[in-house]
C-alpha positions as CSV (number, residue, x, y, z in Angstrom):
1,X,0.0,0.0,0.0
2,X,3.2,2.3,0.7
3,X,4.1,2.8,-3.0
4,X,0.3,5.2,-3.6
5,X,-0.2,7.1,-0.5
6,X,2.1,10.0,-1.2
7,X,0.7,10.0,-4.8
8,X,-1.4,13.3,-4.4
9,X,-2.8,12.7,-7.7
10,X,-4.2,9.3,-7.2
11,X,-5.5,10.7,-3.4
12,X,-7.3,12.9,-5.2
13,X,-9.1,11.3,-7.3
14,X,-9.5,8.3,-4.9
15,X,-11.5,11.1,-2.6
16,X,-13.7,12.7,-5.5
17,X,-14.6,9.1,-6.2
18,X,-15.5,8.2,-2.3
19,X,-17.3,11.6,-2.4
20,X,-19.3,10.8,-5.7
21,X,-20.7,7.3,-3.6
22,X,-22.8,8.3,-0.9
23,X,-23.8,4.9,-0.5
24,X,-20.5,3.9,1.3
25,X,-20.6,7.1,4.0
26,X,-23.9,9.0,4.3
27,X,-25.3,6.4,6.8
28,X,-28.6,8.8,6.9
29,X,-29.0,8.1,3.5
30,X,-31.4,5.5,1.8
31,X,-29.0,4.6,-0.9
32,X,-26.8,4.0,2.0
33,X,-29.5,0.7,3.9
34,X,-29.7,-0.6,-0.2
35,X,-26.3,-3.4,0.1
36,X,-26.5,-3.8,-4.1
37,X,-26.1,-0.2,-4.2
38,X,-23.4,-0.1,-1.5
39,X,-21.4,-3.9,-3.1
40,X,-21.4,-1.7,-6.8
41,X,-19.9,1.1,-5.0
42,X,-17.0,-0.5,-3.4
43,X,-16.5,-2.6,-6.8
44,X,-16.0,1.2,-8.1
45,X,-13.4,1.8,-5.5
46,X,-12.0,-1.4,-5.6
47,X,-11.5,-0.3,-9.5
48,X,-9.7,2.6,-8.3
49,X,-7.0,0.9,-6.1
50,X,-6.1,-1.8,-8.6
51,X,-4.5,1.2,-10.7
52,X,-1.9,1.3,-8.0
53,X,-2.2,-1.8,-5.9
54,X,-3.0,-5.1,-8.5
55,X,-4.5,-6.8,-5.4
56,X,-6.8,-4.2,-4.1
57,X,-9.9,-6.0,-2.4
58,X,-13.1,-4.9,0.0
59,X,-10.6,-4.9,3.0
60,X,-7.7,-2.9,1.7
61,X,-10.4,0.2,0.7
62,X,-12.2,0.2,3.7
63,X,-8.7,0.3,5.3
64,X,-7.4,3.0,2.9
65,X,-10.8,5.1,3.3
66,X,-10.1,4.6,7.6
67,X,-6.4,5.7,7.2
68,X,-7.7,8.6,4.8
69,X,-10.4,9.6,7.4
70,X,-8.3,9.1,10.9
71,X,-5.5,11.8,9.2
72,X,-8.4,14.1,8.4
73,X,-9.3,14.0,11.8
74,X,-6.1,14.5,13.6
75,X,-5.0,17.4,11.6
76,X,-8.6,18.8,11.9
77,X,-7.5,18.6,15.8
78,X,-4.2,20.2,15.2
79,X,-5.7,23.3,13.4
80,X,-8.9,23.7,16.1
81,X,-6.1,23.8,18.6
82,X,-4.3,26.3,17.1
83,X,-7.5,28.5,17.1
């Protein structure tokens, strides 16, 4: 997983992508209770990670998508503190 996560290009896209599918985060959301909807969805991130990882599957996204989400959150931290 090492050899994309300083690829700022390929993070980028890789976050439009997970922003485009609703049905994967937006737990409020009715697309988000329909499973087909939510299996296509990760088949489309799954997509996205086997450009840069050949044996992408369910668990490495979902562990990509946590790492992604647990920096967010720390450096959200950093900068409220620094307010």
């Amino acid at each position: 997983m090492a050899n994309f996560t300083n690829n700022r290009e390929f993070l980028s896209e890789f976050i439009d992508l997970y922003r485009q599918l609703p049905e994967v985060w937006k737990v409020k959301s009715d697309v988000y209770k329909n499973r087909n909807l939510g299996n296509l969805a990760y088949e489309k991130l799954i997509e996205k990670l086997k450009e840069v990882e050949p044996n992408a599957d369910r668990q490495m996204v979902r562990k990509k998508i946590n790492v992604l989400r647990s920096a967010y959150r720390r450096e959200l931290k950093k900068s409220n503190r620094k307010l």
